[in-house]
N, CA, C and O of each residue as an XYZ file, in Angstrom:
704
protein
N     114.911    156.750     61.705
C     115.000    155.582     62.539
C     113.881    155.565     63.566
O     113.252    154.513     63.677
N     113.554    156.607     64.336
C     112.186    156.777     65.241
C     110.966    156.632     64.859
O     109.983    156.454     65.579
N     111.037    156.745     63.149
C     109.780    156.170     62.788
C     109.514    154.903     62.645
O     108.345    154.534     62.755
N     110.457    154.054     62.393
C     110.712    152.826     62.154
C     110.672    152.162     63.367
O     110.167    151.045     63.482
N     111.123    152.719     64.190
C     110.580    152.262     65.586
C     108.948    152.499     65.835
O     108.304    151.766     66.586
N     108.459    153.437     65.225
C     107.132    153.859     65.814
C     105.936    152.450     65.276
O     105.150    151.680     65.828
N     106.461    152.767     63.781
C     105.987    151.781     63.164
C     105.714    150.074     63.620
O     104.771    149.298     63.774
N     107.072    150.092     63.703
C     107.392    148.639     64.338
C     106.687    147.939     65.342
O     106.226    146.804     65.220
N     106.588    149.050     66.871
C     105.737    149.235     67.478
C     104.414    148.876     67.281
O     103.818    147.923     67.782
N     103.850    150.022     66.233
C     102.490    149.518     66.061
C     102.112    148.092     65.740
O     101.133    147.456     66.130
N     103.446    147.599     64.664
C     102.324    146.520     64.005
C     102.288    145.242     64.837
O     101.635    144.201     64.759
N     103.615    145.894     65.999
C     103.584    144.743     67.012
C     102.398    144.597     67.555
O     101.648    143.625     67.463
N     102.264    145.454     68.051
C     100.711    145.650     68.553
C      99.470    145.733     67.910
O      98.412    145.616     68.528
N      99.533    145.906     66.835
C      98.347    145.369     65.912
C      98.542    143.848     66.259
O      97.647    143.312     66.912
N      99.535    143.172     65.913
C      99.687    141.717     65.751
C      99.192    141.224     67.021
O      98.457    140.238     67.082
N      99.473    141.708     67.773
C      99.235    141.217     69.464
C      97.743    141.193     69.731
O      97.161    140.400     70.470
N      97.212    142.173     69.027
C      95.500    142.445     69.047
C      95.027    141.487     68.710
O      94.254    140.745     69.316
N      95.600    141.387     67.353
C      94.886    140.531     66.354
C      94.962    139.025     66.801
O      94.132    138.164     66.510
N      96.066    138.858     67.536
C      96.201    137.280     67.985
C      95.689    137.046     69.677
O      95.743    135.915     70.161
N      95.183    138.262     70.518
C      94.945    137.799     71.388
C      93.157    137.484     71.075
O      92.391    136.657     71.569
N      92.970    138.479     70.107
C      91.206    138.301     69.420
C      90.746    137.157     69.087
O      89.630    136.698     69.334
N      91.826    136.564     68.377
C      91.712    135.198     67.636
C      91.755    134.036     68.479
O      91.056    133.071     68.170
N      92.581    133.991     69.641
C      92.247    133.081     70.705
C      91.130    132.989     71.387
O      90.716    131.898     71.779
N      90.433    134.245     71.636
C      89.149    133.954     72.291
C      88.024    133.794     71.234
O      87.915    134.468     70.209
N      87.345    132.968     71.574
C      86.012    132.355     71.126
C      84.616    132.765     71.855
O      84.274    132.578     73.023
N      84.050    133.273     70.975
C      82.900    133.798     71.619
C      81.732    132.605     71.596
O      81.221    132.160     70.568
N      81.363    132.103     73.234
C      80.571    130.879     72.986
C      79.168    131.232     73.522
O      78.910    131.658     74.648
N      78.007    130.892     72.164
C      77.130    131.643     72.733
C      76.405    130.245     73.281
O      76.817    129.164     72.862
N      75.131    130.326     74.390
C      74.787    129.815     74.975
C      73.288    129.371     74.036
O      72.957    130.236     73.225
N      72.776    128.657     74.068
C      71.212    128.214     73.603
C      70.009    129.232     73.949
O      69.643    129.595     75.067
N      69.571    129.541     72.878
C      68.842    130.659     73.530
C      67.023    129.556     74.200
O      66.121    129.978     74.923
N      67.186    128.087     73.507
C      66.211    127.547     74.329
C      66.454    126.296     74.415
O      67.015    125.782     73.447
N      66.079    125.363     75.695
C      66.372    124.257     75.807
C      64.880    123.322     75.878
O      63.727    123.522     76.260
N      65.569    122.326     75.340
C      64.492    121.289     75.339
C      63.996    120.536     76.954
O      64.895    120.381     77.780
N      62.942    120.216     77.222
C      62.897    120.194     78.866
C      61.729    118.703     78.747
O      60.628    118.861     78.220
N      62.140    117.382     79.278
C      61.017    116.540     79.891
C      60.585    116.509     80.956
O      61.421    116.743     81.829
N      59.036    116.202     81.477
C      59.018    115.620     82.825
C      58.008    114.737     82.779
O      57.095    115.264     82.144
N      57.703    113.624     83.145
C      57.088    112.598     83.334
C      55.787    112.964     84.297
O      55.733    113.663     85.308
N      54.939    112.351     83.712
C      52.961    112.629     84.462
C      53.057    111.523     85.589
O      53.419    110.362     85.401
N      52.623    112.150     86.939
C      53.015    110.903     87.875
C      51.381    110.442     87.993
O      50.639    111.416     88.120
N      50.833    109.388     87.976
C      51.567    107.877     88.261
C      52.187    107.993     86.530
O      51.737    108.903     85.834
N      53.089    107.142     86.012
C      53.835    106.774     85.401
C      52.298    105.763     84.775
O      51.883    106.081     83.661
N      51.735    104.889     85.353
C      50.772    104.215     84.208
C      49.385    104.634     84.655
O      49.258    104.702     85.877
N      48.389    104.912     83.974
C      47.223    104.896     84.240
C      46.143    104.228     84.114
O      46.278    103.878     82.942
N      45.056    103.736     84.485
C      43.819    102.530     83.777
C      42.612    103.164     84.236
O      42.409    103.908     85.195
N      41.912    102.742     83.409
C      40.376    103.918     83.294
C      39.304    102.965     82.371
O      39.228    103.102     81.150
N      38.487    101.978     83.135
C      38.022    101.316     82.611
C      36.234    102.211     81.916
O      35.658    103.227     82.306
N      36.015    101.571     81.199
C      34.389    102.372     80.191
C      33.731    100.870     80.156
O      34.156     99.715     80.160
N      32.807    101.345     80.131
C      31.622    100.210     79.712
C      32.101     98.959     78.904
O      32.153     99.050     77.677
N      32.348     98.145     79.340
C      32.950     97.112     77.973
C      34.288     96.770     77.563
O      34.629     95.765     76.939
N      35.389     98.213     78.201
C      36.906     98.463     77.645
C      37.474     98.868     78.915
O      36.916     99.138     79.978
N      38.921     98.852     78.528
C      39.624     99.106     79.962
C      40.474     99.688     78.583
O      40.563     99.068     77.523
N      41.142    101.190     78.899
C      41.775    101.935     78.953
C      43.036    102.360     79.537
O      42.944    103.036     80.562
N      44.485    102.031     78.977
C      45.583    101.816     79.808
C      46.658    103.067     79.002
O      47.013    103.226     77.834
N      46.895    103.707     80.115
C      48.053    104.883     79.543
C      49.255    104.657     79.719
O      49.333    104.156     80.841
N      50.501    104.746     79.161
C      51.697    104.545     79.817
C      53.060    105.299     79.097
O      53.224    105.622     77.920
N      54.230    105.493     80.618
C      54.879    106.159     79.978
C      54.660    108.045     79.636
O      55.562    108.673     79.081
N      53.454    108.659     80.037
C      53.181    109.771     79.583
C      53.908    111.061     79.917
O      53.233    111.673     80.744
N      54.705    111.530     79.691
C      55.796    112.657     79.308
C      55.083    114.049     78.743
O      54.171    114.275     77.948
N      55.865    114.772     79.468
C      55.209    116.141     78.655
C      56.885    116.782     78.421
O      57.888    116.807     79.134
N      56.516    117.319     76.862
C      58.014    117.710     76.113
C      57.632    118.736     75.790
O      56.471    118.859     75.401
N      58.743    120.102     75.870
C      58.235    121.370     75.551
C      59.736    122.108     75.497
O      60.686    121.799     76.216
N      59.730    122.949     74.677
C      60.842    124.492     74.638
C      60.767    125.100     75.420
O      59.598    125.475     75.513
N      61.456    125.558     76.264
C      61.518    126.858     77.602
C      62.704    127.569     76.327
O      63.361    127.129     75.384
N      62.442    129.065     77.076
C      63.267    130.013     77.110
C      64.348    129.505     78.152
O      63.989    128.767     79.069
N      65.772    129.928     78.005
C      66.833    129.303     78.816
C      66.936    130.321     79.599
O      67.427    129.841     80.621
N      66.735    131.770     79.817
C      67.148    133.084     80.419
C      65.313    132.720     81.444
O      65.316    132.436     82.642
N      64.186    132.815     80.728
C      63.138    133.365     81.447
C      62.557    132.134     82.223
O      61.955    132.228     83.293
N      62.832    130.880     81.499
C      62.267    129.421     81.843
C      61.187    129.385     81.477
O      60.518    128.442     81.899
N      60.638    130.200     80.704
C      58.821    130.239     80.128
C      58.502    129.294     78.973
O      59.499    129.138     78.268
N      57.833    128.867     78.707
C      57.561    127.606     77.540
C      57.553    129.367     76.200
O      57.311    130.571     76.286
N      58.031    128.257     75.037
C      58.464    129.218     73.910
C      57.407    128.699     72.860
O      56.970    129.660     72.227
N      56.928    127.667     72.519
C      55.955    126.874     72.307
C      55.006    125.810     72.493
O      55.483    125.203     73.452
N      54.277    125.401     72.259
C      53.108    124.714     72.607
C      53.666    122.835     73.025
O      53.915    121.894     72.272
N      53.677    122.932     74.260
C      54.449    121.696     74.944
C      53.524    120.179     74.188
O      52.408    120.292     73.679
N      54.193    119.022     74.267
C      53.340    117.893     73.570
C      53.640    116.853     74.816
O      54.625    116.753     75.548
N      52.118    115.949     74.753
C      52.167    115.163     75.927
C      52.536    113.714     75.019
O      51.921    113.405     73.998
N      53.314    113.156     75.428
C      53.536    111.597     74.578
C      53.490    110.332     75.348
O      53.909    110.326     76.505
N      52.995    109.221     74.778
C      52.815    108.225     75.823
C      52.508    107.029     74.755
O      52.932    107.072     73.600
N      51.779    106.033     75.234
C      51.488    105.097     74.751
C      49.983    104.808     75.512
O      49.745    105.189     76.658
N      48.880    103.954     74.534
C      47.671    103.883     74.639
C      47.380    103.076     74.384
O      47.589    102.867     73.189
N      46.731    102.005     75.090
C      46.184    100.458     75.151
C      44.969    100.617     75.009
O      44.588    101.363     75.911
N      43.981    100.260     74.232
C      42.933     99.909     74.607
C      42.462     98.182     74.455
O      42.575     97.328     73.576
N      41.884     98.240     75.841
C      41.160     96.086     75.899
C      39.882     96.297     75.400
O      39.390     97.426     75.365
N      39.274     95.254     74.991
C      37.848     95.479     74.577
C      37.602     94.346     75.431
O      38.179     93.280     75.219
N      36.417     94.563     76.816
C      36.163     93.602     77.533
C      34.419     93.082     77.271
O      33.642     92.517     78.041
N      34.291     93.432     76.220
C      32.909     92.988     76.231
C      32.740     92.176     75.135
O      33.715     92.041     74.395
N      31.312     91.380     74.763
C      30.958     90.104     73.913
C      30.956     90.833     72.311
O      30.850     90.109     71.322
N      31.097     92.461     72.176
C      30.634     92.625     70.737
C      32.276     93.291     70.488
O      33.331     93.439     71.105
N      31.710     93.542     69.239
C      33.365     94.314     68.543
C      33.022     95.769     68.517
O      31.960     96.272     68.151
N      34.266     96.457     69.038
C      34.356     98.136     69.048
C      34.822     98.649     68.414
O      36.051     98.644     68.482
N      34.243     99.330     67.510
C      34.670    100.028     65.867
C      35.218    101.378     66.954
O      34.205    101.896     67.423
N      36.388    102.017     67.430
C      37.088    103.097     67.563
C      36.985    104.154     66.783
O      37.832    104.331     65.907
N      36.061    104.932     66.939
C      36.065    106.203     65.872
C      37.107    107.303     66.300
O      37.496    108.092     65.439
N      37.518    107.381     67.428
C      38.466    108.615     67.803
C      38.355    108.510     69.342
O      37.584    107.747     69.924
N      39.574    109.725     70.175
C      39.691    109.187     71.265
C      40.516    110.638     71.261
O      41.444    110.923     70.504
N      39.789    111.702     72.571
C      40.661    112.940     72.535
C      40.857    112.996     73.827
O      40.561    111.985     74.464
N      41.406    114.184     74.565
C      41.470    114.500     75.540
C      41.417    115.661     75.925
O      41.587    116.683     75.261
N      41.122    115.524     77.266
C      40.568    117.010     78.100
C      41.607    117.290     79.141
O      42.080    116.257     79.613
N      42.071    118.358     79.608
C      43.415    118.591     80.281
C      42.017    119.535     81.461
O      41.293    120.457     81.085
N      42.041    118.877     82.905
C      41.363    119.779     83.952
C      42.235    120.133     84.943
O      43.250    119.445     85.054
N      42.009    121.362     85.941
C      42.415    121.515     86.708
C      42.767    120.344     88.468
O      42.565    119.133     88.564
N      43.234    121.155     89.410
C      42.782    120.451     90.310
C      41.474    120.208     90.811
O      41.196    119.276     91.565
N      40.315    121.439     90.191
C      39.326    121.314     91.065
C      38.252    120.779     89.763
O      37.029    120.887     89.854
N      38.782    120.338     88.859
C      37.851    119.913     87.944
C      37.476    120.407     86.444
O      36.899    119.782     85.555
N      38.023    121.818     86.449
C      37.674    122.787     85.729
C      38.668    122.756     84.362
O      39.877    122.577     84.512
N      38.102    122.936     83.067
C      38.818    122.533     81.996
C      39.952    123.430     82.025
O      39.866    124.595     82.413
N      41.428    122.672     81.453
C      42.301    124.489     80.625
C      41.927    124.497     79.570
O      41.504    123.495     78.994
N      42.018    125.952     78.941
C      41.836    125.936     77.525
C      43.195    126.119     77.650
O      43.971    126.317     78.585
N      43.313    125.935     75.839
C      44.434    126.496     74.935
C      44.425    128.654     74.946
O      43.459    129.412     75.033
N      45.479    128.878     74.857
C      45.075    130.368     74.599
C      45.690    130.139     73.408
O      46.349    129.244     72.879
N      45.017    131.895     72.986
C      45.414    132.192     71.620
C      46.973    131.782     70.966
O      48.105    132.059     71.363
N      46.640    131.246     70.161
C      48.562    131.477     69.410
C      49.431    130.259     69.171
O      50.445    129.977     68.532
N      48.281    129.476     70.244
C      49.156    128.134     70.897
C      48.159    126.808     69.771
O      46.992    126.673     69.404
N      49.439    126.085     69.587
C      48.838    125.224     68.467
C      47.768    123.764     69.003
O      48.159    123.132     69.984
N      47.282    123.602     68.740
C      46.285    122.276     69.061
C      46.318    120.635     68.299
O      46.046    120.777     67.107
N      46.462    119.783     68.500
C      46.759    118.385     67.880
C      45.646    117.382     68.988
O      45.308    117.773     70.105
N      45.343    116.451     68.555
C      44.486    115.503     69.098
C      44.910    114.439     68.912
O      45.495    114.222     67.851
N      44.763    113.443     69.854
C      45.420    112.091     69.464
C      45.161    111.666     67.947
O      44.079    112.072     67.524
N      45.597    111.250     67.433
C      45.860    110.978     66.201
C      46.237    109.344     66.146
O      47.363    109.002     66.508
N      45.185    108.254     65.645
C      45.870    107.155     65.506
C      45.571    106.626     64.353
O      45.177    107.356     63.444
N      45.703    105.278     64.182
C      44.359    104.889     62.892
C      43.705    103.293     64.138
O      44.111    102.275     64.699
N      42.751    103.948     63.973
C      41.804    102.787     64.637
C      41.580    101.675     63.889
O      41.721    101.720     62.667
N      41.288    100.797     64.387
C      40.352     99.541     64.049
C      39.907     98.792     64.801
O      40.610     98.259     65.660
N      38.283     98.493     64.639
C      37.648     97.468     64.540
C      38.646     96.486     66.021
O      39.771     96.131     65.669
N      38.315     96.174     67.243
C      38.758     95.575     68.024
C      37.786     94.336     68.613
O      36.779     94.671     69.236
N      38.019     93.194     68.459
C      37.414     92.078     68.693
C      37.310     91.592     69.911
O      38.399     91.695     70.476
N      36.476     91.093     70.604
C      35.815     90.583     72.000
C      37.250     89.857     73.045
O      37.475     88.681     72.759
N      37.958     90.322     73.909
C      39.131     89.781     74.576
C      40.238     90.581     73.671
O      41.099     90.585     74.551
N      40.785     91.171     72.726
C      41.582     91.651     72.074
C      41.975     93.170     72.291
O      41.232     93.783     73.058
N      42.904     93.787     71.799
C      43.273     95.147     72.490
C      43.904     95.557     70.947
O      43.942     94.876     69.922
N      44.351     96.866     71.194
C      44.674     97.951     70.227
C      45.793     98.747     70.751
O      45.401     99.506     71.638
N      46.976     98.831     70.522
C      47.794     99.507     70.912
C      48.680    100.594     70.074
O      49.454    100.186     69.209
N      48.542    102.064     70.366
C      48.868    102.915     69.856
C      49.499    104.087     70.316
O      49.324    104.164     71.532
N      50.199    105.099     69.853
C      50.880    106.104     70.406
C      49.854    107.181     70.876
O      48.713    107.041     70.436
N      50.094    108.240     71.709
C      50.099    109.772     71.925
C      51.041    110.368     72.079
O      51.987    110.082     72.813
N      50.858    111.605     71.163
C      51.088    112.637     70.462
C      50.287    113.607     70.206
O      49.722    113.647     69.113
N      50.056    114.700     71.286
C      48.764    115.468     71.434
C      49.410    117.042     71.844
O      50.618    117.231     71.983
N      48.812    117.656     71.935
C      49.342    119.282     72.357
C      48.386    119.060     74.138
O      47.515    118.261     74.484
N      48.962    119.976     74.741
C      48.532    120.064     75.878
C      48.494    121.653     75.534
O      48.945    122.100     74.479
N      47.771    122.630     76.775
C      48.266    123.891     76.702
C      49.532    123.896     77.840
O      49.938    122.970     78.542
N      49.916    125.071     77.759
C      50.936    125.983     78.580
C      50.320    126.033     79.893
O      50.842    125.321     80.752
N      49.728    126.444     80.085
C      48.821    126.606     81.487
C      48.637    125.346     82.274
O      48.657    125.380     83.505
N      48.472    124.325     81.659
C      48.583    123.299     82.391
C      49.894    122.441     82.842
O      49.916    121.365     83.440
N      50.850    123.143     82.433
C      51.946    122.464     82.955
C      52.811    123.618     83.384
O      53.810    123.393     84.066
N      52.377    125.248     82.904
C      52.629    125.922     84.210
C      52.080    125.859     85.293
O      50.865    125.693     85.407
N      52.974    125.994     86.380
C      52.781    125.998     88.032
C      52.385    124.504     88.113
O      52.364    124.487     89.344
N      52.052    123.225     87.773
C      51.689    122.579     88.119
C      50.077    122.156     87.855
O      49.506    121.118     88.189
N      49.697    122.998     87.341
C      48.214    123.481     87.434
C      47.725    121.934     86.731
O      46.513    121.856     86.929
N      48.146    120.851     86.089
C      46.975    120.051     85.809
C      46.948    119.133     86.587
O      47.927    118.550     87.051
N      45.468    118.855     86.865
C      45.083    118.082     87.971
C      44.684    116.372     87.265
O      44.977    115.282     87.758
N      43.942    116.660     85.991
C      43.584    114.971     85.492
C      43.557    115.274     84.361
O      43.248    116.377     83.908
N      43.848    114.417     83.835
C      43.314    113.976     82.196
C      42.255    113.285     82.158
O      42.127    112.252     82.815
N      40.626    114.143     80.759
C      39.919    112.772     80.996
C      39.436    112.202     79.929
O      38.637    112.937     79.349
N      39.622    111.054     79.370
C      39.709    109.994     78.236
C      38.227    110.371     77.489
O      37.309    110.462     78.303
N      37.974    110.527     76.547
C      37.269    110.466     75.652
C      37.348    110.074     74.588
O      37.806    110.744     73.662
N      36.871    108.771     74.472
C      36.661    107.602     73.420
C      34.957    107.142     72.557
O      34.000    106.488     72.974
N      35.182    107.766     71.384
C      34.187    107.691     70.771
C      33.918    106.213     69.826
O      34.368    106.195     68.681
N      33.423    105.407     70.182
C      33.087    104.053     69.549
C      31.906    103.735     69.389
O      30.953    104.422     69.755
N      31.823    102.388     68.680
C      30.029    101.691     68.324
C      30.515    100.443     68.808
O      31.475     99.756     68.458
N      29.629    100.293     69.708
C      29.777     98.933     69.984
C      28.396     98.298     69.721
O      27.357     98.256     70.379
N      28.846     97.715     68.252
C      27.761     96.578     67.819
C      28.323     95.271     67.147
O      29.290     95.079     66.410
N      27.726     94.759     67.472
C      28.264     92.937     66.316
C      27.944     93.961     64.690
O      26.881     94.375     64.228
N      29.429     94.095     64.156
C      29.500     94.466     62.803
C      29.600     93.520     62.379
O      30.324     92.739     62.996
N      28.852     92.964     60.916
C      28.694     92.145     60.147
C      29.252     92.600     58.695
O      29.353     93.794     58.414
N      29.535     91.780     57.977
C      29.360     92.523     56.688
C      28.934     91.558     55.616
O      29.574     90.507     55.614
N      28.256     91.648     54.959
C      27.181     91.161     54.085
C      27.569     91.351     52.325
O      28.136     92.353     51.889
N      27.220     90.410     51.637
C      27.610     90.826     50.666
C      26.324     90.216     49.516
O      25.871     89.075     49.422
N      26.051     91.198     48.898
C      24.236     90.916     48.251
C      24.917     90.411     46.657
O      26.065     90.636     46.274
N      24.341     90.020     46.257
C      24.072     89.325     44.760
C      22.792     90.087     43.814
O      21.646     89.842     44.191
N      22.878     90.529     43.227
C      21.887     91.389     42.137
C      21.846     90.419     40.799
O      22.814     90.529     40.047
N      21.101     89.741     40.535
C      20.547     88.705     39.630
C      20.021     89.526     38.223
O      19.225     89.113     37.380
N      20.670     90.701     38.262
C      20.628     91.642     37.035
C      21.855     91.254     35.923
O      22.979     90.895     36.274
N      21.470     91.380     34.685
C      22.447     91.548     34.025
C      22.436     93.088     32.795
O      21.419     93.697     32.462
N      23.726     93.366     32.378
C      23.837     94.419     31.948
C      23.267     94.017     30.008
O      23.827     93.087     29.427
N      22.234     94.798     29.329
C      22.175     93.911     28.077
C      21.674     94.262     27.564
O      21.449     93.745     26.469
């Protein structure tokens, strides 16, 4: 009979284990969170020879570590990108990158490891009074949005500005 008690005992207490185990839930926490913050001024304009240049909306999105708060990968700046064409000819847009400087002027680089992207759009051909409107989607580095450290962004827009024509010739040849 004392074993039967002993027994009994136990499996009470096994059971009791087993069901106070089963109530708790082990909740684990994110090991990284997603983090925005907005580029102040909120819009920018930066006129070039001929074009006026309008930024808006520009956000920088990045992974932190949730324990250290350190960026975990290569943060992306996103926005939206106007360009006006204020002059008499048409501006064939070949590309349009950017430079991330300090406060005192001085470029950041990227360091090793950290991935790189450039605005990316598809251009075209923009006509005299007419504009072009497109996204950014670019990598920034780490360094510049640790501590605060970026001071300006500066627009680099590669175009031709000539009256493009296009012509179409006639060859009075025949094949024979």
């Amino acid at each position: 009979m004392r074993i039967t008690k002993i027994f009994t005992f136990l499996a009470l207490g096994l059971v009791a284990a087993l069901w106070g185990c089963a109530g708790q839930k082990k909740v684990e926490t994110p090991k990284q969170e997603q983090v925005t913050e907005n580029l102040v001024p909120a819009k920018a304009e930066v006129k070039g020879q001929g074009f006026l240049v309008e930024l808006n909306n520009l956000e920088v999105d990045g992974s932190v570590d949730a324990a250290s708060k350190e960026m975990v990968e290569t943060p992306t700046l996103k926005g939206s990108i106007k360009i006006t064409n204020e002059s008499n000819d048409i501006l064939d847009i070949q590309g349009v990158t950017l430079e991330y400087l300090d406060g005192a002027g001085n470029p950041i680089a990227f360091k090793s490891g950290e991935k790189i992207s450039k605005v990316n759009s598809f251009w075209q051909p923009i006509k005299p009074g007419k504009n072009f409107e497109g996204s950014i989607d670019a990598t920034i580095p780490r360094a510049a949005v640790k501590g605060k450290a970026l001071g300006k962004i500066e627009i680099n827009v590669v175009y031709i500005s000539t009256p493009l024509r296009h012509e179409t010739l006639t060859l009075p040849e025949k094949v024979g």
